[in-house]
Kinemage of the C-alpha trace (Angstrom):
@kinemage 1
@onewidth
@group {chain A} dominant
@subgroup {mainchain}
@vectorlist {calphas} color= white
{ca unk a 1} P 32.374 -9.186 -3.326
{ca unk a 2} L 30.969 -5.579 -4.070
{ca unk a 3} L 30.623 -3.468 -6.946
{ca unk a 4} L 33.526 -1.188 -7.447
{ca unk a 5} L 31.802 1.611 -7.131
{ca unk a 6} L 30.965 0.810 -3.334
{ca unk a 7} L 34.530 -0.478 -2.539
{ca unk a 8} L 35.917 2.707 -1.250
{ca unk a 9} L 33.011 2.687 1.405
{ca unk a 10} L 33.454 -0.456 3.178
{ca unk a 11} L 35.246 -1.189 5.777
{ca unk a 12} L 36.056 -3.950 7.632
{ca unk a 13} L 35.335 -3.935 11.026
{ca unk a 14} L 35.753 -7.768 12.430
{ca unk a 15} L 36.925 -11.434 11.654
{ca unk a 16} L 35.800 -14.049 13.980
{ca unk a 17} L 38.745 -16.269 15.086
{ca unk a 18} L 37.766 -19.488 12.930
{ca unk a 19} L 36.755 -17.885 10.306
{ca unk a 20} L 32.875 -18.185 10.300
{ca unk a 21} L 31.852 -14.896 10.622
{ca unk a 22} L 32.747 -11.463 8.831
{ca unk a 23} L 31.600 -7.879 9.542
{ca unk a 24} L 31.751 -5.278 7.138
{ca unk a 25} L 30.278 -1.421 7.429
{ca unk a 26} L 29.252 0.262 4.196
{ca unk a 27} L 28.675 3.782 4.372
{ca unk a 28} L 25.940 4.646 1.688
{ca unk a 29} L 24.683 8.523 0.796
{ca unk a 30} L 24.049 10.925 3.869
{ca unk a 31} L 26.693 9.252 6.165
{ca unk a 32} L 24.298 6.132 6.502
{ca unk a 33} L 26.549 2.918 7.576
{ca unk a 34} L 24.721 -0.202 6.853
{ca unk a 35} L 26.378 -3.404 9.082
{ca unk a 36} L 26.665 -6.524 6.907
{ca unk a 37} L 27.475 -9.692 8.972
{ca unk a 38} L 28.044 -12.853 6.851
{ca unk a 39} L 28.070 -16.124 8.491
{ca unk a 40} L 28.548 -19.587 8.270
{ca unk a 41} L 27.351 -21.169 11.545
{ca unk a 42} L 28.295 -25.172 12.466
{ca unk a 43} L 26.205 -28.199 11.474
{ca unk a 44} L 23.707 -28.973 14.370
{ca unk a 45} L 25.043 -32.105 16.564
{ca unk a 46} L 24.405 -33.169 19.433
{ca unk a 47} L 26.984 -32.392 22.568
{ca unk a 48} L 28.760 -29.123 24.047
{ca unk a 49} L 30.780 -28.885 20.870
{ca unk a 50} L 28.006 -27.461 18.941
{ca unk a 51} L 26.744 -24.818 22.053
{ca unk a 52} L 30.047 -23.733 22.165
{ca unk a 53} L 30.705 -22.855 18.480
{ca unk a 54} L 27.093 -21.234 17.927
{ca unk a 55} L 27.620 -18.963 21.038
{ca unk a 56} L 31.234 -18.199 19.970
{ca unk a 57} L 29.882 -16.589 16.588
{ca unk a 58} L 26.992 -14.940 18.334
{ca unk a 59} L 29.491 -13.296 20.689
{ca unk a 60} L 31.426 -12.012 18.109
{ca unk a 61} L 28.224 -10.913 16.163
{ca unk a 62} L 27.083 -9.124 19.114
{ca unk a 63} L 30.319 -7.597 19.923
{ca unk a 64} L 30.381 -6.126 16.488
{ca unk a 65} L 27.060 -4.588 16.888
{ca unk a 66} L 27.744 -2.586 20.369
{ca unk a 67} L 31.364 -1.257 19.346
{ca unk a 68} L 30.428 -0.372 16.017
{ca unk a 69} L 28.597 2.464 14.921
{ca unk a 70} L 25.844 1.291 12.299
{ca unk a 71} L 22.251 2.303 11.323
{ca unk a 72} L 20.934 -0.876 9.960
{ca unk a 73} L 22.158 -4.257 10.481
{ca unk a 74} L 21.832 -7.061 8.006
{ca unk a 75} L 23.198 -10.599 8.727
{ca unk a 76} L 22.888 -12.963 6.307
{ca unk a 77} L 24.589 -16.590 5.006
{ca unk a 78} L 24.438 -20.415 5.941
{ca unk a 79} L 22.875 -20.475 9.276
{ca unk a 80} L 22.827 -24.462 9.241
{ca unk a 81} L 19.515 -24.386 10.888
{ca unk a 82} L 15.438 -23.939 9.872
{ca unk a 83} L 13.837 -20.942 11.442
{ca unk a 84} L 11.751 -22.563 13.232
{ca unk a 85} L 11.120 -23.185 17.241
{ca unk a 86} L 11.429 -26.782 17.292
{ca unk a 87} L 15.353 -26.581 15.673
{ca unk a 88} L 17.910 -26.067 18.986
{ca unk a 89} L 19.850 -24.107 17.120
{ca unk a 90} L 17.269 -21.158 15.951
{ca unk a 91} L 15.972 -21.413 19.837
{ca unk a 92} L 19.252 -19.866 20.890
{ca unk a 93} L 19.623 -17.512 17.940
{ca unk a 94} L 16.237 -16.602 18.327
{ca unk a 95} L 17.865 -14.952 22.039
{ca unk a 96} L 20.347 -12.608 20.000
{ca unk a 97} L 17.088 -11.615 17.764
{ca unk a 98} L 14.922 -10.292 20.471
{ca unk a 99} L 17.674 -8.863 22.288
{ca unk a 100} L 18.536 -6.337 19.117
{ca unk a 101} L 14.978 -6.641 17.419
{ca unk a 102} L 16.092 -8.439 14.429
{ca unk a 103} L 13.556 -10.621 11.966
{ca unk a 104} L 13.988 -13.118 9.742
{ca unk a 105} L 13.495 -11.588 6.227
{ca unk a 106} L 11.900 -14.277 4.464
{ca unk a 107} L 9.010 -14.468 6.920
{ca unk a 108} L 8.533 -10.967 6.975
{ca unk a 109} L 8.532 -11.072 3.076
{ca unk a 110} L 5.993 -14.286 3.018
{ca unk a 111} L 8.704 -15.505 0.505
{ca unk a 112} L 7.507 -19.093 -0.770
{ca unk a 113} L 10.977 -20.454 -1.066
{ca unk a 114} L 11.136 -24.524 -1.159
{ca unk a 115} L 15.067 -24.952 0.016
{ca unk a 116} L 18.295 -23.486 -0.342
{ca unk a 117} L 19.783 -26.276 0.400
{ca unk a 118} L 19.831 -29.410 -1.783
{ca unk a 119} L 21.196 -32.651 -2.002
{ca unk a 120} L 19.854 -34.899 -4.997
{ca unk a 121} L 21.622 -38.007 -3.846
{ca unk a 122} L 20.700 -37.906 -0.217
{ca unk a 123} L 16.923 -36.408 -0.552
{ca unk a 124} L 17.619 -33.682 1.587
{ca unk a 125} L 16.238 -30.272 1.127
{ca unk a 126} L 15.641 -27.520 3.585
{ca unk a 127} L 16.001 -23.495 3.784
{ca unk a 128} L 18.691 -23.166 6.276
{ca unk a 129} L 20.503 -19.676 4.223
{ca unk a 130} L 18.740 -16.964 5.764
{ca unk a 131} L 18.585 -13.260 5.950
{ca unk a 132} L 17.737 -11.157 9.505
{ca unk a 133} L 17.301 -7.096 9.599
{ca unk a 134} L 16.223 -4.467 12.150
{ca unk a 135} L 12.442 -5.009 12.842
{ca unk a 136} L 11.447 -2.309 11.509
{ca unk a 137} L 12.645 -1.998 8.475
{ca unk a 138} L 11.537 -5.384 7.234
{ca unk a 139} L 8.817 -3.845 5.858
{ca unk a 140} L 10.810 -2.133 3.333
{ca unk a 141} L 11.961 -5.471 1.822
{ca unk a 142} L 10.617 -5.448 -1.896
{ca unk a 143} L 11.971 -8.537 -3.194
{ca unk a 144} L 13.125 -11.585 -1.392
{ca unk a 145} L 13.471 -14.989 -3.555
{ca unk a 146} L 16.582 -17.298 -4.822
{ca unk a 147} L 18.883 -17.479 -7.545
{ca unk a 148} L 18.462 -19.964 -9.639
{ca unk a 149} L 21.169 -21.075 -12.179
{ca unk a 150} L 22.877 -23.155 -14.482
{ca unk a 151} L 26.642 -22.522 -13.692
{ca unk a 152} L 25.760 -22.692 -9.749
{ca unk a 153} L 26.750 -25.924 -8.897
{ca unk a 154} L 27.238 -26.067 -5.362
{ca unk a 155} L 24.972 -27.600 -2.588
{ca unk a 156} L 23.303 -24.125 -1.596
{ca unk a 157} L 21.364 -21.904 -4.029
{ca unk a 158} L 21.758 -18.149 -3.399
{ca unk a 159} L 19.650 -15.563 -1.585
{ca unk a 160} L 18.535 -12.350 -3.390
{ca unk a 161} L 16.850 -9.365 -1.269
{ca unk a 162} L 15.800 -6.147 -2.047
{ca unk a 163} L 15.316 -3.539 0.111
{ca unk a 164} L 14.433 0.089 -0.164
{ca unk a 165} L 16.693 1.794 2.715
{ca unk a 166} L 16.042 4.991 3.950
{ca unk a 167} L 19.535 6.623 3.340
{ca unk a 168} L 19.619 8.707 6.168
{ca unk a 169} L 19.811 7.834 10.060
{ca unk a 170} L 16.393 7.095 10.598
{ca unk a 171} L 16.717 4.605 13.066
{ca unk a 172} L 19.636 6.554 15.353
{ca unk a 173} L 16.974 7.807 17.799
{ca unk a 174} L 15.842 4.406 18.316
{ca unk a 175} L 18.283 2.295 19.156
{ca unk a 176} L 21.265 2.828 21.544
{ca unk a 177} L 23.282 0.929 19.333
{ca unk a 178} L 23.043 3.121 16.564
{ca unk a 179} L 24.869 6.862 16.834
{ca unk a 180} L 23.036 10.248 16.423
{ca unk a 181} L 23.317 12.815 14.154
{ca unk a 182} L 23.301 16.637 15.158
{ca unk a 183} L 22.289 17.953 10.917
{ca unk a 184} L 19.187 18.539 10.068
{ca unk a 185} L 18.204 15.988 7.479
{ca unk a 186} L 16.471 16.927 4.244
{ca unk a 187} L 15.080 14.330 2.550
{ca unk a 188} L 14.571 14.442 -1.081
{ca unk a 189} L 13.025 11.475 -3.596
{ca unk a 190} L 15.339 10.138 -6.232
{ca unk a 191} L 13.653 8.900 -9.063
{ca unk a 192} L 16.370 6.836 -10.582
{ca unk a 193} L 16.898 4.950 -7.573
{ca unk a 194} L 13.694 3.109 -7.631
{ca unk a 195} L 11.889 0.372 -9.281
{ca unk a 196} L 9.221 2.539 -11.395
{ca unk a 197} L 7.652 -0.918 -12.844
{ca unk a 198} L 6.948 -2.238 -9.429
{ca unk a 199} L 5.731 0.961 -8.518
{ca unk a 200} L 3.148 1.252 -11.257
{ca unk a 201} L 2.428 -2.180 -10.466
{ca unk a 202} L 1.916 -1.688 -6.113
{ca unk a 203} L 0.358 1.386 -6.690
{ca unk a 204} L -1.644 0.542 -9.690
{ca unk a 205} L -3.031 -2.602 -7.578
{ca unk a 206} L -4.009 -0.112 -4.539
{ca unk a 207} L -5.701 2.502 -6.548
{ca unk a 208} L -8.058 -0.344 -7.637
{ca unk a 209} L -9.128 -0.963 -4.653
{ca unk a 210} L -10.209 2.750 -3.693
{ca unk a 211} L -14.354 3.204 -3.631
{ca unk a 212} L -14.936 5.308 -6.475
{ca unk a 213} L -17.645 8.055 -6.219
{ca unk a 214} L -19.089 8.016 -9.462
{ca unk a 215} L -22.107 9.220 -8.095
{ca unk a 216} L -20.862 13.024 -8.228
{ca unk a 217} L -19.727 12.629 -11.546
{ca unk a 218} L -23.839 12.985 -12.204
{ca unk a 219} L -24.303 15.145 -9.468
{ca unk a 220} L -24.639 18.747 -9.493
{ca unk a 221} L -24.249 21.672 -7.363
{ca unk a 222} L -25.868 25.230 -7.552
{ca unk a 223} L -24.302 28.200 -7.780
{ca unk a 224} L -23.687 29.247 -4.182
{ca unk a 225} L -23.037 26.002 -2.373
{ca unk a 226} L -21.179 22.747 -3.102
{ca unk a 227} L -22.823 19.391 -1.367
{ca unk a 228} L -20.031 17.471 -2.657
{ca unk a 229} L -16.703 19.236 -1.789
{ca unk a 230} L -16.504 17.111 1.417
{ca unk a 231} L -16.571 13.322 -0.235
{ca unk a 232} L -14.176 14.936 -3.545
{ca unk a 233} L -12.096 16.418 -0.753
{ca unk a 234} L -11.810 12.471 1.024
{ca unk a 235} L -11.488 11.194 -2.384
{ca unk a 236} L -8.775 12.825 -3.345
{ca unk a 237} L -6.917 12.564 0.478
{ca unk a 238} L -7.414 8.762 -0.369
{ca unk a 239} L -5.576 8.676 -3.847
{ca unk a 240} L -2.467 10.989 -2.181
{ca unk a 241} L -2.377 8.441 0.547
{ca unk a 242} L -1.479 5.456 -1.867
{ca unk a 243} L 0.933 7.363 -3.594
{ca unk a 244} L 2.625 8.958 -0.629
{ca unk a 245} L 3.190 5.410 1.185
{ca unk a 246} L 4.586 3.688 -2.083
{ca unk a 247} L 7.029 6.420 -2.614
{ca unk a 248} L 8.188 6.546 0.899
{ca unk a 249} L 8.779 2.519 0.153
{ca unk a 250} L 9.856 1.818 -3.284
{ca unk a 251} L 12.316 4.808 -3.850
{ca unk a 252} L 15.501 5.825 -1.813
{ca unk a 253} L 16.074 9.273 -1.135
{ca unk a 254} L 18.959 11.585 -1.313
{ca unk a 255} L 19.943 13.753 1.822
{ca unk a 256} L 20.992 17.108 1.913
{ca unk a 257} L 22.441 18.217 5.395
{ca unk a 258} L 22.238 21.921 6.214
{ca unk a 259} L 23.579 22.814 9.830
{ca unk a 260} L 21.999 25.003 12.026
{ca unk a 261} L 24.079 28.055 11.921
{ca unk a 262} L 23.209 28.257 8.211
């Protein structure tokens, strides 16, 4: 499901055969198409029965990815498998990752989810609904956790993310996967597309952290020379710095394309 106001920018662009998989392009400001691949991969058992459906829904991931054109990919859903080395099924998967430099979101994130996966009466519990992105732009991830609530009551809890996403083909000149654009791109912050109390918060945290030179604040200077403009000058170069990176993270920008004959 998406908000209506989204609706008349996706577009469907594949349905695996059995029904496990579904790719969907949304096209957000500037032209940029994010991928979104939900999936719903078998229950690990042991045989060829299990090989064969795995690789059938990472073919059809995979196929979606070359003949598609996309900026960012996000594939998400019930994975039916732990990311980690020892589970068969994450050892193949993990294949697919490195081929198109994908990472698991909730290790990127150093999330501290417990399971999203439950079952009271059998005592199981495990975090087998995951979340994988282009590398890098996992570092853009902001908020990764579950839903928790009342009138949820299935087996699986959900996954939230939040991500702050560039808006603009960023990642076209990296990947040949991913299609170019020939407009210049102006990039311009928007304000009310951020989170303004986490970025007091970030920011807030990293300005505390600066050394602060109260020393010149009792130093003085004579009249021809200044002995301090180099450490204000580093100072202040420091305190841009913190504020630059945050924005560049916690707000989404708005693009204006101007072509070159203008």
């Amino acid at each position: 499901m998406v908000k209506n106001s989204v609706s008349s920018k996706v577009r469907t662009v594949g349905i695996h055969s059995k029904c496990r998989c579904l790719a969907v392009v949304i096209t957000l400001h500037g032209g940029f198409n994010l991928m979104l691949i939900n999936v719903y991969f078998p229950c690990f058992e042991t045989g060829q029965e299990y090989w064969s459906a795995l690789l059938d829904c990472m073919g059809f991931i995979e196929s979606c990815i070359l003949l598609n054109d996309h900026d960012v990919v996000l594939i998400l859903g019930d994975c039916n498998f732990v990311c980690d080395m020892q589970h068969a099924g994450y050892q193949l998967w993990c294949n697919l990752c490195n081929e198109y430099n994908l990472a698991c979101c909730e290790s990127v994130a150093q999330s501290d989810i417990q399971y999203t996966y439950c079952h009271d009466s059998l005592g199981r519990f495990s975090v087998i609904d995951h979340m994988f992105t282009n590398a890098n732009l996992a570092g853009n991830i902001i908020a990764y956790n579950v839903v928790e609530s009342g009138v949820n009551m299935l087996d699986h809890i959900p996954i939230s993310c939040t991500m702050a996403l560039p808006v603009a083909s960023v990642t076209a000149n990296d990947s040949k996967h991913c299609r170019g654009k020939g407009n210049f791109l102006h990039n311009i912050l928007r304000w009310d597309k951020g989170d303004v109390t986490l970025y007091y918060h970030i920011t807030g945290q990293l300005l505390q952290q600066l050394h602060v030179p109260y020393y010149l604040l009792l130093s003085k200077c004579d009249d021809q020379i200044c002995a301090h403009m180099e450490d204000i000058n580093c100072f202040y170069n420091e305190l841009v710095n913190v504020l630059n990176m945050q924005l560049s993270v916690r707000y989404r920008k708005c693009v204006v394309t101007n072509t070159n004959h203008i």
